[in-house]
VOGU-3710 file (C-alpha; in Angstrom, 3 decimals, decimal comma):
1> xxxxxxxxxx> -25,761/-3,437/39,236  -23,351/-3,335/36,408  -23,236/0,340/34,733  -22,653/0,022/30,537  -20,750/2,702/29,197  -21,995/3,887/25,930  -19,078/2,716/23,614  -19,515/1,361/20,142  -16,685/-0,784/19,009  -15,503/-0,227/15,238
11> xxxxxxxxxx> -15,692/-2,734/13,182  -13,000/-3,326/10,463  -14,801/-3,120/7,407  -13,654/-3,551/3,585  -16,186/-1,648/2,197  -14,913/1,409/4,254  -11,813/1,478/2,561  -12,930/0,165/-0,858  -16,282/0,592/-1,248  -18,264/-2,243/-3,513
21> xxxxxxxxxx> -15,159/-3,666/-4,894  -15,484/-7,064/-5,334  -12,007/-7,341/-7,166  -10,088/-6,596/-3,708  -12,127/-9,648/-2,285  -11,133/-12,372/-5,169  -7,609/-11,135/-4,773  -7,557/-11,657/-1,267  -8,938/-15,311/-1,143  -6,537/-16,064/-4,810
31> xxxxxxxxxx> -3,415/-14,666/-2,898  -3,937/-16,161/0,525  -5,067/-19,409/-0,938  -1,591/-19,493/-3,064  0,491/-18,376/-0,320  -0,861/-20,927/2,238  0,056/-23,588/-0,494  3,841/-21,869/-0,541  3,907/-22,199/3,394  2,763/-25,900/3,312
41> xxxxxxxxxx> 5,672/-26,568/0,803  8,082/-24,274/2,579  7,274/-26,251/5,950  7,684/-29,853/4,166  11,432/-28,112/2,853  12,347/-27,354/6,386  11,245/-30,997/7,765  13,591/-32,391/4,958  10,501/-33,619/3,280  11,978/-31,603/0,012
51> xxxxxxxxxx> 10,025/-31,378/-3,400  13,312/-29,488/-5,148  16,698/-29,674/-5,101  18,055/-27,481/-1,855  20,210/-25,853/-3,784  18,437/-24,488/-6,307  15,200/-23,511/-3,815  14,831/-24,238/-0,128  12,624/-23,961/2,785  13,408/-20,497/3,171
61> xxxxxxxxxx> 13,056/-19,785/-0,716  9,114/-21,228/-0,300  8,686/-18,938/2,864  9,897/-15,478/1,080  7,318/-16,315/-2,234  5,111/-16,862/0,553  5,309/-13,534/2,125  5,798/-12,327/-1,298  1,945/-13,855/-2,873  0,389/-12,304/0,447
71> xxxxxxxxxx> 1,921/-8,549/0,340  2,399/-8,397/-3,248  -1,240/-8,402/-5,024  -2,900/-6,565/-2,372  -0,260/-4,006/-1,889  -0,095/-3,219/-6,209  -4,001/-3,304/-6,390  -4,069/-0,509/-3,291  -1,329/1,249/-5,205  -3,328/1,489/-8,250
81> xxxxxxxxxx> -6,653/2,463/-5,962  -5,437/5,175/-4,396  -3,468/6,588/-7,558  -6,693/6,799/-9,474  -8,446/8,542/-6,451  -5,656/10,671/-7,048  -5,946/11,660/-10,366  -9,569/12,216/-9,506  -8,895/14,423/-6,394  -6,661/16,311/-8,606
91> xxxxxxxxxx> -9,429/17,123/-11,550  -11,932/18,068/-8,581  -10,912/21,800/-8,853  -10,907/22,121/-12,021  -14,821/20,427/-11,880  -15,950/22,660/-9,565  -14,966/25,852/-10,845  -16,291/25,277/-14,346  -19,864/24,616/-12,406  -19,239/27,817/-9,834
101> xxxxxxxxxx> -18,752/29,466/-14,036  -21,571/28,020/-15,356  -23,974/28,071/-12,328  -23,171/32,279/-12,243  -23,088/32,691/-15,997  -27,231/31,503/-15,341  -27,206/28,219/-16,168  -28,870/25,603/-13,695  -26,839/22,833/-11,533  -28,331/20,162/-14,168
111> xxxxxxxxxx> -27,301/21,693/-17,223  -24,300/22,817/-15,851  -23,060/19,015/-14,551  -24,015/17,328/-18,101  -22,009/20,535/-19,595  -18,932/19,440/-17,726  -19,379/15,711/-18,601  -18,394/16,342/-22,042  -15,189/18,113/-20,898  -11,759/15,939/-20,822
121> xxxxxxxxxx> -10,647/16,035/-17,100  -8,920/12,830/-17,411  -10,042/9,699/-14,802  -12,970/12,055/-13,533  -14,552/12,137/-16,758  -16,035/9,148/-16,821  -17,476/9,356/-13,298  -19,268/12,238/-14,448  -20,582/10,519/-17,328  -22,323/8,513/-15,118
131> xxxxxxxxxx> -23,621/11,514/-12,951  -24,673/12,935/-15,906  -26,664/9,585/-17,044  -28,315/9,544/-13,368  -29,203/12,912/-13,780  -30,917/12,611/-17,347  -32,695/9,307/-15,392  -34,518/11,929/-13,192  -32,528/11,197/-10,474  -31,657/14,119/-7,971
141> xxxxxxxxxx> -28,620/16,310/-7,952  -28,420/15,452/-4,315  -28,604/11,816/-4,478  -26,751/11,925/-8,188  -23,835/13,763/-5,706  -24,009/11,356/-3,085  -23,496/8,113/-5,157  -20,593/9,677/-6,702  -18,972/10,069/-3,239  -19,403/6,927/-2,512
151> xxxxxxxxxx> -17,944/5,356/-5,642  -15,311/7,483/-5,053  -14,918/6,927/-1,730  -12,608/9,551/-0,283  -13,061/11,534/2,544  -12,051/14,757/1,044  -14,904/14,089/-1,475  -17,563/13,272/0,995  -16,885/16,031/2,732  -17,279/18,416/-0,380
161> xxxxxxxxxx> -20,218/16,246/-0,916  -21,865/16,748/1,970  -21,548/20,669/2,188  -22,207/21,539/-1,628  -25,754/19,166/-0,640  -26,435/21,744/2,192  -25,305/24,138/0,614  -28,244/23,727/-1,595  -30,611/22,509/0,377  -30,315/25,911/2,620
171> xxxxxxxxxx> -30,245/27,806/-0,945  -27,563/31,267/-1,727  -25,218/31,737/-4,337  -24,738/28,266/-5,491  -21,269/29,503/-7,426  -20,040/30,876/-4,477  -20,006/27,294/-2,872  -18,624/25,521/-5,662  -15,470/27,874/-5,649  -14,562/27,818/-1,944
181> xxxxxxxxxx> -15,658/23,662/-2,452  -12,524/23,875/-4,888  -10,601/26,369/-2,471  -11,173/23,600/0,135  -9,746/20,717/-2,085  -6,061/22,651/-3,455  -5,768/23,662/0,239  -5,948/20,227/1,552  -3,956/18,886/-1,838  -1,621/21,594/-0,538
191> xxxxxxxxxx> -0,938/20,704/3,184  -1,156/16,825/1,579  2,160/17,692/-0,121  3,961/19,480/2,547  3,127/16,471/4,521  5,050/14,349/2,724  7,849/16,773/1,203  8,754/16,301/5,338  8,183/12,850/6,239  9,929/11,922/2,808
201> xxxxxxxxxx> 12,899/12,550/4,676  12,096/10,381/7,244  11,553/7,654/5,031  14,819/7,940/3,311  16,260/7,605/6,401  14,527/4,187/7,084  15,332/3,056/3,379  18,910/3,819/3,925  18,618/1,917/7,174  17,502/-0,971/6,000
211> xxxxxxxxxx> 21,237/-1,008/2,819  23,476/-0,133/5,384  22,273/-3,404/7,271  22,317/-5,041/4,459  25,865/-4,127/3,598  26,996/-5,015/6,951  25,427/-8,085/6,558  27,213/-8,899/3,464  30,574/-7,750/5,015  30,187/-9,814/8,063
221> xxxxxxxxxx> 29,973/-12,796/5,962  32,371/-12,122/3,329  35,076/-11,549/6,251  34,539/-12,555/9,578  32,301/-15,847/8,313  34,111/-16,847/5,506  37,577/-16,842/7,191  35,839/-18,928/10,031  34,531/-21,611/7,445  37,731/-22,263/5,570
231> xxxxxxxxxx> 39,775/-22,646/9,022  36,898/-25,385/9,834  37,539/-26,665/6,920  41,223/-27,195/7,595  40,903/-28,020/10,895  37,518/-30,242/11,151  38,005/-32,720/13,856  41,712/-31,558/14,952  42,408/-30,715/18,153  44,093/-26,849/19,603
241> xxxxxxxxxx> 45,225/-27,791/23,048  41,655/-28,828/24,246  39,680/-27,332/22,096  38,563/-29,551/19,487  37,186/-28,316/16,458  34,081/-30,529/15,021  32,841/-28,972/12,040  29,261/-28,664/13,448  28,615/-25,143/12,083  25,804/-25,469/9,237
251> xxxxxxxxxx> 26,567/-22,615/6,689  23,042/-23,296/5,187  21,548/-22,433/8,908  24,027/-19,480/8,887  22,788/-17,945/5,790  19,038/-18,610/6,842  19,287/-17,154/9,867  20,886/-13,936/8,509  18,575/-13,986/6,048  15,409/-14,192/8,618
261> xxxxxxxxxx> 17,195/-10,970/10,202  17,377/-9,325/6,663  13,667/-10,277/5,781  12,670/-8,789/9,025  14,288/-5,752/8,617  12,584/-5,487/5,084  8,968/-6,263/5,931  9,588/-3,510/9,237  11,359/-0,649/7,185  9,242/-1,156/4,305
271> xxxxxxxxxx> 6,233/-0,644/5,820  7,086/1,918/7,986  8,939/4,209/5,569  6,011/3,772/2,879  3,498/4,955/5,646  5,400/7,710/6,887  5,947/8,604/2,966  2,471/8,763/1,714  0,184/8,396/4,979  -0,798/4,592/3,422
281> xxxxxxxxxx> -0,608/1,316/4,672  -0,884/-0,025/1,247  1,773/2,117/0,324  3,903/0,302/3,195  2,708/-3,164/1,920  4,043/-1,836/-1,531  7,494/-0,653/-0,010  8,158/-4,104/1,898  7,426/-6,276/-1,022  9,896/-4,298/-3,114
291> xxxxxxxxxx> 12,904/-5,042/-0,003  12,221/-8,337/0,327  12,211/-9,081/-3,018  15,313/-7,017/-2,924  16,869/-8,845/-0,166  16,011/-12,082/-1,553  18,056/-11,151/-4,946  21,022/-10,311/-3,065  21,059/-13,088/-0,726  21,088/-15,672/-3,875
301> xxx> 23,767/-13,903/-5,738  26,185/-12,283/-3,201  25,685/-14,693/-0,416
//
């Protein structure tokens, strides 16, 4: 008899991280569609089947606008998700204290939410302009609360959800919890930026990592590689004692394969250092996309 452990497997899930955004899910299929067509091309280029002149774009040209269509889109959209979360997370405080004002001034939780509608608290506003519409619908302040978490969808603001809605379910000074709701928020905003004042470091480490290869890179192949070439240049064919040299070394393959080591490092270093800097993924997408396209720049004029 087989004993079944009760485990429940997560599922990845989208909507977890973006909620209802259908926007994230057309980028995805537009991006991946164009970058498998970039592949396809980039694997005809490296079967000699080539569509363009080598020179002017090869196999390995098609592969890095590949990598580039996948990381790029998703990684910029992300970017410009979590910033406005941001700027939301930021005008919570502010939010909550004029209602923890109002609410002890006498004024009710209704009047007091389509009071602070009208206010300017930048990228908030206009999610409590919708709040405020629910509310005037006849909707609940609970439920009116609980759909703005979840367009939101942070976890700092479900959490401030979820206790303000017990908070007044259970009843008690209802100002009182919409000041320590804000206390909560510019404490965890605080250890948020502490966080990465010290893994910034870290990051700059990986960032200056990733030059210094680079550079050596660069050097090795300026020097070492380039005085090799023009002596097997000289001497293609001729023989030293019995060493014969034939001229088989492919400075195309050369450059490709230091490339590959460069694009590598890139992807890696960009992703970590962007993590370890904001706590992000998308932010690491973000960070590799802008050394790649990076390495690919200097590879095509300094190589």
């Amino acid at each position: 008899m087989k004993i079944k452990l009760p485990i429940k497997s997560k599922k990845y899930n989208l909507n977890r991280f973006y909620g209802k955004d259908k926007n994230i899910m057309i980028l995805l299929v537009i991006s991946i569609t164009v970058s498998a067509i970039i592949f396809l091309l980039a694997v005809l280029s490296f079967l000699d089947m080539n569509l363009a002149d080598p020179a002017v774009i090869s196999g390995m040209d098609f592969a890095t606008f590949g990598i580039l269509s996948v990381i790029g889109p998703i990684g910029f959209y992300s970017h410009l998700k979590v910033k406005k979360k941001k700027e939301i997370e930021n005008h919570m405080p502010d939010f909550l204290r004029e209602i923890s004002s109002s609410t002890s001034s006498g004024m009710t939780i209704y009047d007091a939410i389509t009071s602070a509608a009208d206010g300017d608290y930048g990228r908030l506003t206009p999610e409590l302009q919708k709040m405020a519409a629910q509310l005037s619908w006849g909707i609940s302040v609970k439920e009116a609360l609980i759909n703005f978490a979840k367009r939101i969808n942070t976890a700092s603001i479900k959490r401030i959800v979820v206790t303000i809605n017990k908070a007044l379910e259970i009843g008690g000074n209802t100002s009182a919890v919409f000041e320590a709701a804000a206390r909560e928020i510019d404490q965890t905003k605080l250890v948020e930026q502490q966080r990465k004042a010290e893994m910034s470091l870290y990051s700059i480490v990986i960032f200056i990592s990733f030059f210094v290869f680079l550079a050596v890179i660069l050097i090795i192949n300026n020097t070492i590689f380039a005085a090799f070439f023009e002596l097997q240049s000289q001497m293609g064919g001729q023989k030293i004692s019995n060493l014969e040299i034939a001229g088989a070394v492919d400075q195309g393959m050369l450059k490709n394969t230091f490339f590959s080591f460069v694009l590598v490092q890139s992807i890696g270093g960009g992703l970590l250092g962007g993590f370890m800097m904001d706590g992000k993924l998308s932010s690491g997408v973000r960070f590799g996309f802008v050394l790649v396209l990076v390495s690919f720049f200097v590879f095509k004029i300094l190589f």
